[in-house]
PQR file with spaces between the fields and no chain letter, atoms N, CA, C, O and H, PARSE charges and radii, in Angstrom:
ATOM       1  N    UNK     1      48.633  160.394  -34.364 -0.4000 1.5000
ATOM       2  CA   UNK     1      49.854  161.105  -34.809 -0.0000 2.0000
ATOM       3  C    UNK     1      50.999  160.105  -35.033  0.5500 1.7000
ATOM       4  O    UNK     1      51.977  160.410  -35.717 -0.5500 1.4000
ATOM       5  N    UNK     2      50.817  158.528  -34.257 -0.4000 1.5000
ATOM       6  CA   UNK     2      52.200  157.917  -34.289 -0.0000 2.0000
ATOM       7  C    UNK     2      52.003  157.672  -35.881  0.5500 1.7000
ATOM       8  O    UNK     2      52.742  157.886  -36.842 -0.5500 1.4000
ATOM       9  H    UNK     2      50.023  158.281  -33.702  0.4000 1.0000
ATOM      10  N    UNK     3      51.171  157.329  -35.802 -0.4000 1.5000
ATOM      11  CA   UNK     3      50.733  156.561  -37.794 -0.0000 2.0000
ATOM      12  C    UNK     3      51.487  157.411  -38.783  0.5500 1.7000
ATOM      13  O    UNK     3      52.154  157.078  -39.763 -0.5500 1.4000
ATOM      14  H    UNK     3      50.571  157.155  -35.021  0.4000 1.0000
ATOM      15  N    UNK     4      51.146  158.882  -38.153 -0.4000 1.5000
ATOM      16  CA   UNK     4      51.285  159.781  -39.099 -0.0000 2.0000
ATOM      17  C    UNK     4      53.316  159.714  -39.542  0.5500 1.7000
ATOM      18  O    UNK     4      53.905  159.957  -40.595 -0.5500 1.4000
ATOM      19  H    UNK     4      50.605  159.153  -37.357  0.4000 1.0000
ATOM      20  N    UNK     5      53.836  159.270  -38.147 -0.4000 1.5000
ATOM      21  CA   UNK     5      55.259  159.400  -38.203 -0.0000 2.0000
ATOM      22  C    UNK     5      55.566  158.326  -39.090  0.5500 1.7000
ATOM      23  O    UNK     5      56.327  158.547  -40.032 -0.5500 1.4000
ATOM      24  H    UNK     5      53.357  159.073  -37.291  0.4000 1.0000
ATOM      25  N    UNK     6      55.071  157.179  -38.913 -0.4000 1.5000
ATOM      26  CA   UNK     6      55.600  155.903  -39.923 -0.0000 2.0000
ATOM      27  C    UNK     6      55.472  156.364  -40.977  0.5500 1.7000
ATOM      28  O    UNK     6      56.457  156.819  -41.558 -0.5500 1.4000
ATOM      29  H    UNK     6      54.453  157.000  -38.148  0.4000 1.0000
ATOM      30  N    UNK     7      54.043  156.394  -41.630 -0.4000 1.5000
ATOM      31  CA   UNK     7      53.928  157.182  -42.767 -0.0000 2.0000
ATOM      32  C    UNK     7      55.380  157.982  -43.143  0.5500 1.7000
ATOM      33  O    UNK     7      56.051  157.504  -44.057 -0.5500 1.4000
ATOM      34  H    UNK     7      53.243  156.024  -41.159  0.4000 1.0000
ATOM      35  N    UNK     8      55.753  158.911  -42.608 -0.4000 1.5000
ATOM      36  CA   UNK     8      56.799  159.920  -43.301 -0.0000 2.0000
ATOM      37  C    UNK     8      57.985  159.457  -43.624  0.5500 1.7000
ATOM      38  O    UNK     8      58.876  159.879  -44.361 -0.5500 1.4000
ATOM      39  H    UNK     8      55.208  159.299  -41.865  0.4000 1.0000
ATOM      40  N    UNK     9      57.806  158.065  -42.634 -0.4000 1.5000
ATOM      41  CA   UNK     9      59.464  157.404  -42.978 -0.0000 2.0000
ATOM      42  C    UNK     9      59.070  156.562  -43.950  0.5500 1.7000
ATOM      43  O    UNK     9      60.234  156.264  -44.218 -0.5500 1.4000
ATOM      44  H    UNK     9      57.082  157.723  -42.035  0.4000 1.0000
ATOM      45  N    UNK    10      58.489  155.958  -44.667 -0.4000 1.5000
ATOM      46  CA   UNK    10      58.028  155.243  -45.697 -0.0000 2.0000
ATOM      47  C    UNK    10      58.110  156.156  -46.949  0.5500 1.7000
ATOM      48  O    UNK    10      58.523  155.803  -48.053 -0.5500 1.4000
ATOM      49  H    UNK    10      57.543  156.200  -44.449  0.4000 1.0000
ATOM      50  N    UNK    11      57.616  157.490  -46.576 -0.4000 1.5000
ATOM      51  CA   UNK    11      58.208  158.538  -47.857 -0.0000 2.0000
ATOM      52  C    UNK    11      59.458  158.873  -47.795  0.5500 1.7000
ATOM      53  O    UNK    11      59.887  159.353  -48.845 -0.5500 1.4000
ATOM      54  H    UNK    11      57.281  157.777  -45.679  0.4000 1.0000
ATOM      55  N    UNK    12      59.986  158.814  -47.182 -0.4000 1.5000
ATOM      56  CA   UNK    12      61.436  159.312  -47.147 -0.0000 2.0000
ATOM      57  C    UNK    12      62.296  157.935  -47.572  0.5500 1.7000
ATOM      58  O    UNK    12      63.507  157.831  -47.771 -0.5500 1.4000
ATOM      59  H    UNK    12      59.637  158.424  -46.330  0.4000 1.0000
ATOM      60  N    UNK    13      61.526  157.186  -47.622 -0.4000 1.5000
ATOM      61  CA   UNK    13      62.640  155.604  -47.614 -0.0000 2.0000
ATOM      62  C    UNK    13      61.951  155.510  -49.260  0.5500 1.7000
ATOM      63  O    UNK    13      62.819  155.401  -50.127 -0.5500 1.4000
ATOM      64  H    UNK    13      60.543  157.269  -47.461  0.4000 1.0000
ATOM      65  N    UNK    14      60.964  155.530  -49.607 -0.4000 1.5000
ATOM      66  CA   UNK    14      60.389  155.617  -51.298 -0.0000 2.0000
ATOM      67  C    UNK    14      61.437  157.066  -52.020  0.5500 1.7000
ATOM      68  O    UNK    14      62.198  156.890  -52.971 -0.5500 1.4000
ATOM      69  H    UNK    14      60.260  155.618  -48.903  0.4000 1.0000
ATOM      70  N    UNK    15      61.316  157.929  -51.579 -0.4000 1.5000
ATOM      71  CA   UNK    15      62.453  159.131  -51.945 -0.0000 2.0000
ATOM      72  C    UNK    15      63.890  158.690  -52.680  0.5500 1.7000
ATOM      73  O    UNK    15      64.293  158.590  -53.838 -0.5500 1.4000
ATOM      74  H    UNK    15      60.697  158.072  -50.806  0.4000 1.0000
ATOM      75  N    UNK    16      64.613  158.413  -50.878 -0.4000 1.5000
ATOM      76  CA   UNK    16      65.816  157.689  -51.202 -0.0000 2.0000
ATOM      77  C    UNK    16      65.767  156.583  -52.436  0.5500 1.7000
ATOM      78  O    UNK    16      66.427  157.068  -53.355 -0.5500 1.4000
ATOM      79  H    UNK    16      64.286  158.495  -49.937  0.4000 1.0000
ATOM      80  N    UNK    17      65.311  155.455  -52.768 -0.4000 1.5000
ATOM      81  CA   UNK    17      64.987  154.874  -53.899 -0.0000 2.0000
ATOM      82  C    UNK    17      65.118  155.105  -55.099  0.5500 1.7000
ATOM      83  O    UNK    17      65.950  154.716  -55.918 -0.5500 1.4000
ATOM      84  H    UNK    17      64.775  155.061  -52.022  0.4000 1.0000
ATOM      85  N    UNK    18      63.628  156.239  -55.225 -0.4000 1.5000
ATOM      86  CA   UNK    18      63.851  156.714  -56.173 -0.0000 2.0000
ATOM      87  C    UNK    18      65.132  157.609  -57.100  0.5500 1.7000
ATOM      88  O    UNK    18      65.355  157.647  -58.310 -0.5500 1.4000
ATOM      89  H    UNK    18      62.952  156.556  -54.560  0.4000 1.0000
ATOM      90  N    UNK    19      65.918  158.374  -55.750 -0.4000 1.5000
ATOM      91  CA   UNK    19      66.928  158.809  -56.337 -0.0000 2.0000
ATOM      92  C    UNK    19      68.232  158.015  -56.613  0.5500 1.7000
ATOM      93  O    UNK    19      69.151  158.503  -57.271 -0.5500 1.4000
ATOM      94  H    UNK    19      65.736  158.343  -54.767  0.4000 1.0000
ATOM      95  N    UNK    20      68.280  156.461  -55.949 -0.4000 1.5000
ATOM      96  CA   UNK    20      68.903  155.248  -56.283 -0.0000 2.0000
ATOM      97  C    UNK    20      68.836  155.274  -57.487  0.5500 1.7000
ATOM      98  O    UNK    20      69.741  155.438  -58.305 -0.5500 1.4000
ATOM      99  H    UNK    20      67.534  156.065  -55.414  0.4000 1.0000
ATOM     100  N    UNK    21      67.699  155.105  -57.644 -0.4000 1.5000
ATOM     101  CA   UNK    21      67.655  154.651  -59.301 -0.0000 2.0000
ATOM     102  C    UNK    21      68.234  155.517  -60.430  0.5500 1.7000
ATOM     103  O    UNK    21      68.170  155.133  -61.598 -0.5500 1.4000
ATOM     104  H    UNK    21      66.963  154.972  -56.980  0.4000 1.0000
């Protein structure tokens, strides 16, 4: 399950980005 948490912050940090752009 910890994996699973990194994972979500790696989408949420690719997200933010994308709406950077």
């Amino acid at each position: 399950m910890m994996c699973h948490n990194q994972f979500s912050r790696y989408l949420v940090f690719g997200l933010k980005i994308l709406q950077s752009i």
